[in-house]
N, C-alpha and C positions, 0 to 999 in steps of 0.2 A: 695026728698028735693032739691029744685033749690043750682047751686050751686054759692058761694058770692064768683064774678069776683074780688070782692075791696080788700078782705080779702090778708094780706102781713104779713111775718114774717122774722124777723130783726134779723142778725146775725151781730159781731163784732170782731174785730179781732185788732192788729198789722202788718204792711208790712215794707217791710225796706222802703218805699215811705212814709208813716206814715200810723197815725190809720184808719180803713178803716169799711165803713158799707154798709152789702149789702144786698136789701130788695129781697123776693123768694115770686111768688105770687105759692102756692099751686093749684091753677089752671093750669095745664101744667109743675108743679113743675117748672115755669118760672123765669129765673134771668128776675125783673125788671128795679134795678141798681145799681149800683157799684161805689161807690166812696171812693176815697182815699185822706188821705191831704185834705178834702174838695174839690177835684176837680172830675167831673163826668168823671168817667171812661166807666160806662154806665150809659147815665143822664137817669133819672126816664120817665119807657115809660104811654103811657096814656093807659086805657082800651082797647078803638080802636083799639090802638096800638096789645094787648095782642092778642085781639078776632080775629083782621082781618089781620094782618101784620108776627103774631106769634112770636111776638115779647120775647127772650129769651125761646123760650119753649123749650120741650126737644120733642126730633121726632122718635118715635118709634110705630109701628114695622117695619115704614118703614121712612127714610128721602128723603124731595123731591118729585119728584109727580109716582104715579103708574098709567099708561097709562088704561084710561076706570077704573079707580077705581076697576079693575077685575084682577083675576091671576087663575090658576088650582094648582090644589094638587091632586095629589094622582087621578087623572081623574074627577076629580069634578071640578066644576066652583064656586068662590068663589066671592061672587061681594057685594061692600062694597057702598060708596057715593062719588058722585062726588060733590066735595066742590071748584072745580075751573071752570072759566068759558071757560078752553079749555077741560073739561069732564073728568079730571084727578083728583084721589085721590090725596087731597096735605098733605104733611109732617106728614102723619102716622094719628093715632089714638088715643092719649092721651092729643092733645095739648090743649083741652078744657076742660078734664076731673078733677076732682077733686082727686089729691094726698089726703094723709092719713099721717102726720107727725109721725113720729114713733120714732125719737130720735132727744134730742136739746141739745146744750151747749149754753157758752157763744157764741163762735166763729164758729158754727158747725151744719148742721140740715142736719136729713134723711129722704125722702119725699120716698112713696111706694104705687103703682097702680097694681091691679091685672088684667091683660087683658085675653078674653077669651069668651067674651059674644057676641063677633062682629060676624058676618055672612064671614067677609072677610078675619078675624085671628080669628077659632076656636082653640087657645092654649092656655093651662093655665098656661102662665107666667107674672111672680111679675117681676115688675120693680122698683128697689130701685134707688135714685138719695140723692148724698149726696155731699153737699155743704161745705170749710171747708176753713177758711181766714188764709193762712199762711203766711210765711216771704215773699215771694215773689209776692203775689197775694191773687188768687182765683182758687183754686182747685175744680173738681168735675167731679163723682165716677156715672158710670150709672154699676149698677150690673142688668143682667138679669137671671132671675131664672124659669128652666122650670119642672113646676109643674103636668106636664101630663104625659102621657102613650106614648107617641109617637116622638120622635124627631119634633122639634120647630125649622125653618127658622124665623131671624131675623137679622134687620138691625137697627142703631142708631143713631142720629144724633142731633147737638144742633144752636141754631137760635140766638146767641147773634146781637144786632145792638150796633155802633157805631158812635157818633159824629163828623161827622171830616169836613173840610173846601179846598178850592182850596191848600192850601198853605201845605197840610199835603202829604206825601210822604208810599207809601204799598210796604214793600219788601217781595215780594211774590215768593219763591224760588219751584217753579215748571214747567216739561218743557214741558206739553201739556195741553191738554182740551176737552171734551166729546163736539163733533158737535151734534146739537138736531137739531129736525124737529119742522113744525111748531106748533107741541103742547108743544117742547120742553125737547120730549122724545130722549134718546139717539139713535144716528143710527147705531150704530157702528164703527164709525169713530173718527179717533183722529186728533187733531190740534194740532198743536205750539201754546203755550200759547200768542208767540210773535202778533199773529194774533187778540189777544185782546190789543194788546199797553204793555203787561207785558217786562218789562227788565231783562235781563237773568247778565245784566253785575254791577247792582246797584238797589235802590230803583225805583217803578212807582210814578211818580207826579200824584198827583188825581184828577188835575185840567183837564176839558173834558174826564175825567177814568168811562166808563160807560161798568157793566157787569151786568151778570143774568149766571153765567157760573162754571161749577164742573170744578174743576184743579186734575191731575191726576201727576204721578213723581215728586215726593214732595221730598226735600232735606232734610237729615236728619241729627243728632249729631250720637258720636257714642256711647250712650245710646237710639240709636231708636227715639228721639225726634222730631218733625218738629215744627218750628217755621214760623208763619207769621206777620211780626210786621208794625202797624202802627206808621206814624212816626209823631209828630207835631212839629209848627214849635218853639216853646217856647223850647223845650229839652226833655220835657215829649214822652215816648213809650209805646204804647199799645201792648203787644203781646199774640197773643192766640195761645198755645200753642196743642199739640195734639201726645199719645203714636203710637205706631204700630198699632194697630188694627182699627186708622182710617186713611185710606190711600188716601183719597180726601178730598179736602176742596172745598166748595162752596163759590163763593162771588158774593155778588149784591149789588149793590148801587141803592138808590133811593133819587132825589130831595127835597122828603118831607114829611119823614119820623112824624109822632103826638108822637113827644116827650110829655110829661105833661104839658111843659111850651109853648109848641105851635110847627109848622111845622118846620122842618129844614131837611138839606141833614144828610145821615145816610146810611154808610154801615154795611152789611150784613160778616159778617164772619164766619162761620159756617161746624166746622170738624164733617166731612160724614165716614161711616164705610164702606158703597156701594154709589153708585151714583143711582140717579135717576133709577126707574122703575126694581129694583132688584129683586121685588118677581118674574116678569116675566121674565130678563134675567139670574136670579144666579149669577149674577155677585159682587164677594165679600160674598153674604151671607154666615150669620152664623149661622148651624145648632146645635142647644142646644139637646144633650142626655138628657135622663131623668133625674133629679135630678141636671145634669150639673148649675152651675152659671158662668157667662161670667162677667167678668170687665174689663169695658176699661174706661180710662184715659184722660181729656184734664183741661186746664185751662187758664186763664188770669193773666198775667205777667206784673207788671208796673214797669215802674223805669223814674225817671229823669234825664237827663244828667246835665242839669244846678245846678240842685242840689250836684252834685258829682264833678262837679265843683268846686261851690263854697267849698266844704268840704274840698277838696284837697288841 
């Protein structure tokens, strides 16, 4: 049965910013968009957007690209599709696939994919993603569950884009960066973050802010939290938030991005479990025991300052 890219399910909630609705396309179990107060927190992306951009999907079994779409296990050669035009698997395996809704509230839905059939991840692990609008945002729950006979390598990751303009400010509190070759696989080497214009001392202005780059030594609270918040210039902050178990975030920025309502610039912010090309270096992955479930944690954070302001 083909599967309906258009098909969206609406969850609703309250934020301390106000009431909030946010549409999940079951294809990719993808945030499409996120608003709050009426204002796009992730404005509503187009199809295009979905199918060719990955716009909100979720990235699993691997986030980011796997060099030659290939890896070994166990002395075998496992070789999957290269869906990029530098011959790299990109951002895993389920970003097109059709979820299976399994549980819905008002303010709550749990989306769940069985993987196992691909030639390049022979494991049978369910992937539950569960979405849940609470005081403070947008939470959401990737449980992976390994249903096979054999310990299961996997990695996680999520693709939200956001709207933002020269005048919006990234404080992005990490203090290096995975150097790539020219397919953008990692070499082994690390950068200063500094080396991409990031500010170690305050927020980065995002005016001429151009990346495509995994950030590594992420700051944290001390409940294990990392935060990276976008800043606008009205008072309004976006922040996307992310537990321990994902220890990189990815950011990219693109000039013009197919929102629904048409092109515009659009970053990429996006907490990684492994970086890039982990089935073949091990780097970060996570090996699921039989029957083991793994959950990790991240989410989106709004608040307005002008608002808090004015309350004040």
């Amino acid at each position: 049965m083909p599967i309906d890219v258009t098909a969206l399910e609406i969850i609703e909630g309250t934020t301390d910013a106000g009431p909030a609705v946010v549409r999940i396309r079951p294809v990719g179990a993808s945030l499409s968009s996120f608003t709050v107060a009426g204002r796009d927190v992730v404005q509503a992306d187009s199809q295009q957007a979905q199918l060719q951009a990955y716009s909100g999907a979720t990235l699993a079994p691997w986030p980011n690209r796997l060099a030659g779409a290939t890896w070994e296990f166990q002395g075998r050669e496992l070789t999957g599709t290269q869906n990029e035009a530098r011959g790299n698997g990109l951002h895993g395996l389920v970003h097109d696939r059709g979820f299976e809704v399994l549980e819905r509230s008002a303010d709550s839905i749990r989306l769940s994919y069985l993987l196992g059939e691909d030639e390049v991840y022979p494991f049978t692990v369910r992937l539950d993603v569960r979405y849940a609008v609470e005081a403070q945002g947008l939470s959401v729950t990737y449980d992976a569950t390994n249903l096979g006979p054999v310990w299961a390598p996997i990695a996680l990751g999520a693709h939200p884009y956001f709207p933002y303009d020269d005048s919006c400010q990234l404080q992005l509190l990490a203090s290096s960066l995975f150097h790539n070759d020219e397919k953008m696989i990692p070499t082994g080497r690390m950068l200063p973050s500094s080396v991409r214009g990031v500010r170690a001392d305050g927020p980065t202005p995002l005016a001429d802010f151009i990346a495509d780059d995994c950030f590594s030594g992420i700051t944290r609270d001390g409940e294990g939290i990392a935060r990276t918040v976008l800043k606008y210039a009205d008072g309004w902050t976006t922040t996307v938030w992310q537990d321990r178990a994902f220890p990189f975030i990815q950011v990219f920025t693109t000039p013009s991005f197919e929102f629904a309502s048409g092109q515009a610039p659009a970053i990429a912010i996006e907490p990684q479990t492994a970086p890039a090309n982990a089935l073949q270096s091990g780097i970060d992955l996570h090996w699921l025991q039989h029957a083991e479930t793994w959950s990790v944690h991240w989410g989106i954070a709004v608040a307005s300052t002008a608002a808090h302001d004015r309350d004040a």
